[in-house]
C-alpha positions as CSV (number, residue, x, y, z in Angstrom):
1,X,127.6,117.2,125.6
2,X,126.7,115.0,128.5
3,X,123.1,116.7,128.4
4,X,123.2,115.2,125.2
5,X,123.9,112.0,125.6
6,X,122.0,111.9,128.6
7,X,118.6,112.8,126.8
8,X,119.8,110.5,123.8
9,X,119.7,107.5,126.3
10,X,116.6,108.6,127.6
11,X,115.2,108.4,123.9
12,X,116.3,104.9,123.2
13,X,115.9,103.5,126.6
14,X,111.9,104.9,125.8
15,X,112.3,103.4,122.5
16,X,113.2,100.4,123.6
17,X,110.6,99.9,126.4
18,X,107.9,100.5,123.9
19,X,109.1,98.8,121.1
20,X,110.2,95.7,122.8
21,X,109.5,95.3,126.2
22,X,105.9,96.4,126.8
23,X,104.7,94.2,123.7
24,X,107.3,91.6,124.4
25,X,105.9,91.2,128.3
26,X,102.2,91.4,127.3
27,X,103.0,88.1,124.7
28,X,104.7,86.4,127.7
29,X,101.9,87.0,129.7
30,X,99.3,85.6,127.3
31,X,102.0,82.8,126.5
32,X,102.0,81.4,130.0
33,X,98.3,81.5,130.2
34,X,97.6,79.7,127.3
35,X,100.0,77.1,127.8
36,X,98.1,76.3,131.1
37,X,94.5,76.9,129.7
38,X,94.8,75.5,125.8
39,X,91.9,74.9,124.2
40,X,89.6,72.7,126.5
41,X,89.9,75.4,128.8
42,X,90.7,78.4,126.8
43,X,87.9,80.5,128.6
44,X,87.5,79.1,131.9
45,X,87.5,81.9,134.3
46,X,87.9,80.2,137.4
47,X,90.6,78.5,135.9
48,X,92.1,81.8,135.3
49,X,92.1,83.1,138.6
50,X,93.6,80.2,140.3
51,X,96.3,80.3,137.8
52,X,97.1,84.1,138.6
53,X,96.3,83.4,142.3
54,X,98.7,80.4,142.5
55,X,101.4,82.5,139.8
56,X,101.2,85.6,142.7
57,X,101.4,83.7,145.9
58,X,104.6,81.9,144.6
59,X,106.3,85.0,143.5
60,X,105.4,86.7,146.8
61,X,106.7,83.9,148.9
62,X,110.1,84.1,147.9
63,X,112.9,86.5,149.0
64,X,113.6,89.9,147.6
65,X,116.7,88.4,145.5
66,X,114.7,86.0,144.0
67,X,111.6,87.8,143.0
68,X,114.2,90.4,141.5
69,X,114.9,87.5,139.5
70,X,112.2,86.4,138.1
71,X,111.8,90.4,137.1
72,X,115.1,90.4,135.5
73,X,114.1,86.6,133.8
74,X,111.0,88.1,132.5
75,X,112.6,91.6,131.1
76,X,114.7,89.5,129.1
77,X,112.4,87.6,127.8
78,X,110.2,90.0,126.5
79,X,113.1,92.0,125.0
80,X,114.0,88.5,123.6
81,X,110.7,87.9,122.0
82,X,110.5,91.6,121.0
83,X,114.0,91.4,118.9
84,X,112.6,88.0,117.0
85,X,109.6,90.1,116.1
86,X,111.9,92.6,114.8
87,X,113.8,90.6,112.8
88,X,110.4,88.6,111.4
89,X,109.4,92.1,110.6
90,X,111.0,91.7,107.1
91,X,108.9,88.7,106.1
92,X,106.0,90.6,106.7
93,X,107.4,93.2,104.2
94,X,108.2,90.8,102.2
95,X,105.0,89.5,102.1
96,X,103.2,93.0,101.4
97,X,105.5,94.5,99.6
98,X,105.0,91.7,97.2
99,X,108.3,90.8,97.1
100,X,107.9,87.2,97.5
101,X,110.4,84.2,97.3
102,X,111.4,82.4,94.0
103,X,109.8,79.3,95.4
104,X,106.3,81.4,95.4
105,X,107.1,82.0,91.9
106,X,104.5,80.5,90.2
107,X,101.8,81.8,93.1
108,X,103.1,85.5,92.3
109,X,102.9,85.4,88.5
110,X,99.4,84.0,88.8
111,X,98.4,86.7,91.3
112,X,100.0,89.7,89.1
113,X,98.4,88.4,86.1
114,X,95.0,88.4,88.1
115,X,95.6,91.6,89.3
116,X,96.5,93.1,85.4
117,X,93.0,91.6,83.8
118,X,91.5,93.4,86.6
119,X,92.8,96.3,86.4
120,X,92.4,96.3,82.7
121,X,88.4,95.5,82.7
122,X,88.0,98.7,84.9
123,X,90.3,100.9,82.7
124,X,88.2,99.0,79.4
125,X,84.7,100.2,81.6
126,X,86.7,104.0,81.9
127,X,87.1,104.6,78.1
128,X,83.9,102.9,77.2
129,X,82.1,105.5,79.5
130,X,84.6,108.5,77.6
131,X,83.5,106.9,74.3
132,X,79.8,107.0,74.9
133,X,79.7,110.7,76.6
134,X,81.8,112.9,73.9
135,X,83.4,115.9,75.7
136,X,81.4,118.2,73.3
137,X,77.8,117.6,74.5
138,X,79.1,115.5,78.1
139,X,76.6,116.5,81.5
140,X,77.8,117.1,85.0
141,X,76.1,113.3,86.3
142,X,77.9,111.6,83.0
143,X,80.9,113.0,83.6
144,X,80.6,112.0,87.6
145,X,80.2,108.6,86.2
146,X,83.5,108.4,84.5
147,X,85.4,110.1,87.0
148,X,83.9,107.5,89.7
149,X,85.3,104.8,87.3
150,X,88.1,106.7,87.0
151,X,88.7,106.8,90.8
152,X,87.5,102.7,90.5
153,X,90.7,102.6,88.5
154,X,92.9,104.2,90.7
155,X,92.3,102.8,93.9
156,X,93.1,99.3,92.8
157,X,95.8,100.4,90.8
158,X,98.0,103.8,89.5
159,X,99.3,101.5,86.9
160,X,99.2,98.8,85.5
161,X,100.0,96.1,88.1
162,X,103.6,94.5,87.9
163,X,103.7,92.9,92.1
164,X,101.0,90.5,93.7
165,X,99.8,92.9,96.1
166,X,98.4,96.2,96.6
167,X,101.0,97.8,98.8
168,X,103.3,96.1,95.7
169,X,102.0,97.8,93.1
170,X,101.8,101.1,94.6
171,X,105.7,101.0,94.9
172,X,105.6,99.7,91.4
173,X,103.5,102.5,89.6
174,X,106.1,105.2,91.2
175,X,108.7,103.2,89.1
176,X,106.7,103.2,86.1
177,X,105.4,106.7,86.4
178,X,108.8,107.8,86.9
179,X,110.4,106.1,83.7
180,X,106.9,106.3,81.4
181,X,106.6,110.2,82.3
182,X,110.1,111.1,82.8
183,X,112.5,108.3,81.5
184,X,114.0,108.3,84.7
185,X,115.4,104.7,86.3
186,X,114.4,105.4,89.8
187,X,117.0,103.3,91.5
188,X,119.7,104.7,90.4
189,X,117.7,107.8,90.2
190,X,116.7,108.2,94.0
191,X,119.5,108.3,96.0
192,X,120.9,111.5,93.9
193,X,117.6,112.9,93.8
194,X,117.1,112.7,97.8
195,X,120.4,114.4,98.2
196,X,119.3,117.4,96.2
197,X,115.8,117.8,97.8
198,X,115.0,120.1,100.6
199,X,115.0,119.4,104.3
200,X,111.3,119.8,104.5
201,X,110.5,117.3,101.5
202,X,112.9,115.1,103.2
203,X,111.2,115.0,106.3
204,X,108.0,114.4,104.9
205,X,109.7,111.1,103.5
206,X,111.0,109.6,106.3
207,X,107.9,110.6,108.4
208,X,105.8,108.8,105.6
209,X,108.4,105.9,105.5
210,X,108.7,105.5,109.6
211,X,104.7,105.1,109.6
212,X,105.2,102.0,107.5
213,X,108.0,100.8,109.7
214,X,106.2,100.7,112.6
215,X,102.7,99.6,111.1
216,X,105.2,96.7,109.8
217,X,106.3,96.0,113.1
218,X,102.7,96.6,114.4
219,X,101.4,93.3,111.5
220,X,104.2,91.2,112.5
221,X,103.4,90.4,116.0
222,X,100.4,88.6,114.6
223,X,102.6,85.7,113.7
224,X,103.9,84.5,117.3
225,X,100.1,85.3,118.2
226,X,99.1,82.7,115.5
227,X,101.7,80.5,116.8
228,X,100.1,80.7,120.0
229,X,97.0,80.2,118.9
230,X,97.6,76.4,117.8
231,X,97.0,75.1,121.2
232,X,94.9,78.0,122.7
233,X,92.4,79.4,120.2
234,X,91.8,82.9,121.7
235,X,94.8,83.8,120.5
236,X,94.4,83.0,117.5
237,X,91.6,85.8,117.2
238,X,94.3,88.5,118.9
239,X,96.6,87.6,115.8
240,X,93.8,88.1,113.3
241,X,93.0,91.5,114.7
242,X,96.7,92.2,115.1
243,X,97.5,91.7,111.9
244,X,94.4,93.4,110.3
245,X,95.0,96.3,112.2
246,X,98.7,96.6,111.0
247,X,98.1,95.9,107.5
248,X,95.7,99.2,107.1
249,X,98.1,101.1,108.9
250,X,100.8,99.6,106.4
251,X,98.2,100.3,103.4
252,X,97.6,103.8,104.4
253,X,101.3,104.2,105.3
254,X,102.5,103.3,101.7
255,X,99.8,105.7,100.2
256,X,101.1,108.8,101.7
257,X,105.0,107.5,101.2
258,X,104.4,107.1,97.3
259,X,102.3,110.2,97.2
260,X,104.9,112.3,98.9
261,X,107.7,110.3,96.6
262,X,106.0,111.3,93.4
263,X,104.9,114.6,94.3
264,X,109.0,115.0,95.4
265,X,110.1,113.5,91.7
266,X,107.2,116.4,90.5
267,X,108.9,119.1,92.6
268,X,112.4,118.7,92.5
269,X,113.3,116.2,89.7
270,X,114.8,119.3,87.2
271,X,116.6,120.3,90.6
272,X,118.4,116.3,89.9
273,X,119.1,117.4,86.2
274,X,120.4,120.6,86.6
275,X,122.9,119.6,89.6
276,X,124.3,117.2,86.9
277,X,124.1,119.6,84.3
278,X,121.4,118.0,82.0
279,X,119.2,120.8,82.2
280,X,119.9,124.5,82.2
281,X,119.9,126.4,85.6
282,X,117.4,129.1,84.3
283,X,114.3,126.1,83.1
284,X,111.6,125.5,85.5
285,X,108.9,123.0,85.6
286,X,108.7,119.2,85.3
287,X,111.2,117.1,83.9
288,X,111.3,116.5,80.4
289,X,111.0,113.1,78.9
290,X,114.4,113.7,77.1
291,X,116.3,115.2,80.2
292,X,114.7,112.1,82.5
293,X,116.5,109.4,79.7
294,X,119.4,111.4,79.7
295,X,120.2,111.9,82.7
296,X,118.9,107.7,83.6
297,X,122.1,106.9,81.0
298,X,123.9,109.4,83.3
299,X,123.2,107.8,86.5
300,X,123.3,103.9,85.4
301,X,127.2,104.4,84.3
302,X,126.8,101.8,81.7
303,X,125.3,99.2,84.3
């Protein structure tokens, strides 16, 4: 057991330096230097060195106990800065997920509304093209036409949009797939499924769901970057590319999640319905529209 614990602390203590502590001290860093440079200055070299130079020949000038010090003073203010990043973290996934505040109300209706006509023009262009190419007398480069607006289709949208944003909507359409196919209310539908599915599928999951999570975290230190960048501009272009960078991680991140979600509810939804005795032990394949309402009046207990 004490090997155990002693490679356990090794894992968080590595956590914790990469999570916290390297990004924290490289935002310190750039912190201090802008503060002295701002903008009239932002990318004066010379400047530069003389502030290192100066920063260096202070810290090397002062005893061993107080150059510890200033180690220990900047540790804890990276880990500080790195735990407010943490915790911002769920404004960014607010903000992708969609999820925005009642105050945005008004912004988020008008976004979801823009986001359904678009998504209905392209679905329209689909079944105009299936209209004019009958499946009788269809060609190989007609029917590549309508599967390229069919793909159109589904990479702004696997349903119709109900959330403001893309990474939104792509946790929406598993909702709606879920109750338009099978008539299953996936919240109160999920947490019994994920206890019935294998370790593998499970796996797959949280890999899928830890990738968002960190490309989250990744997005989020854009904001004290911006900050920064109010009175020294270069950093304002570091918080730009942060924040880009983590929001096609995130993108990417949700696509494999939902994919592995629905292809889980596919798999392993009459494994749900037959643990709860909806379904008979000897059925395979998919869920059945009946089975999925059934067992949603099952699960929601009257709620």
């Amino acid at each position: 057991m004490s090997t155990f614990f002693q490679e356990l602390a090794k894992k968080l203590a590595e956590r914790w330096v990469t999570l916290l502590v390297i990004p924290g001290a490289l935002y310190v860093a750039i912190t201090g230097v802008g503060v002295r440079l701002r903008h009239p200055h932002a990318l004066d070299y010379t400047r530069l060195r003389a502030i290192l130079t100066d920063a260096s020949g202070w810290i090397g000038r002062q005893p061993s106990g107080s150059q510890a010090m200033v180690a220990v003073v900047v540790l804890l203010a990276a880990a500080g800065v790195g735990l407010l990043v943490q915790a911002a973290a769920v404004v960014t996934r607010t903000v992708w997920l969609g999820l925005w505040p009642r105050l945005l109300t008004p912004l988020q209706r008008w976004r979801t509304e823009s986001r359904q006509r678009r998504w209905l023009a392209r679905v329209g262009q689909r079944r105009t093209l299936e209209h004019a190419y009958p499946v009788a007398n269809r060609t190989p480069e007609q029917q590549r036409r309508i599967d390229t607006a069919a793909a159109r289709v589904n990479q702004f949208a696997l349903a119709e949009p109900g959330r403001p944003t893309w990474m939104g909507d792509r946790i929406h359409a598993l909702e709606a797939v879920a109750m338009n196919r099978y008539g299953l209310d996936l919240e109160f539908a999920w947490p019994r499924l994920w206890l019935v599915l294998p370790e593998t599928t499970r796996t797959e999951i949280t890999a899928a769901n830890a990738a968002f999570a960190a490309a989250t975290a990744t997005g989020t230190w854009a904001w004290p970057c911006l900050l920064l960048g109010t009175i020294w501009w270069p950093a304002l272009l570091v918080g730009i590319g942060i924040g880009i960078t983590g929001w096609i991680q995130a993108r990417a991140a949700v696509a494999d999640l939902t994919g592995v979600s629905e292809a889980a509810l596919d798999l392993y939804g009459r494994s749900l319905a037959t643990a709860l005795g909806v379904a008979e032990a000897d059925r395979v394949g998919p869920l059945t529209l009946d089975e999925g309402r059934q067992l949603t009046t099952l699960l929601r207990k009257g709620r």
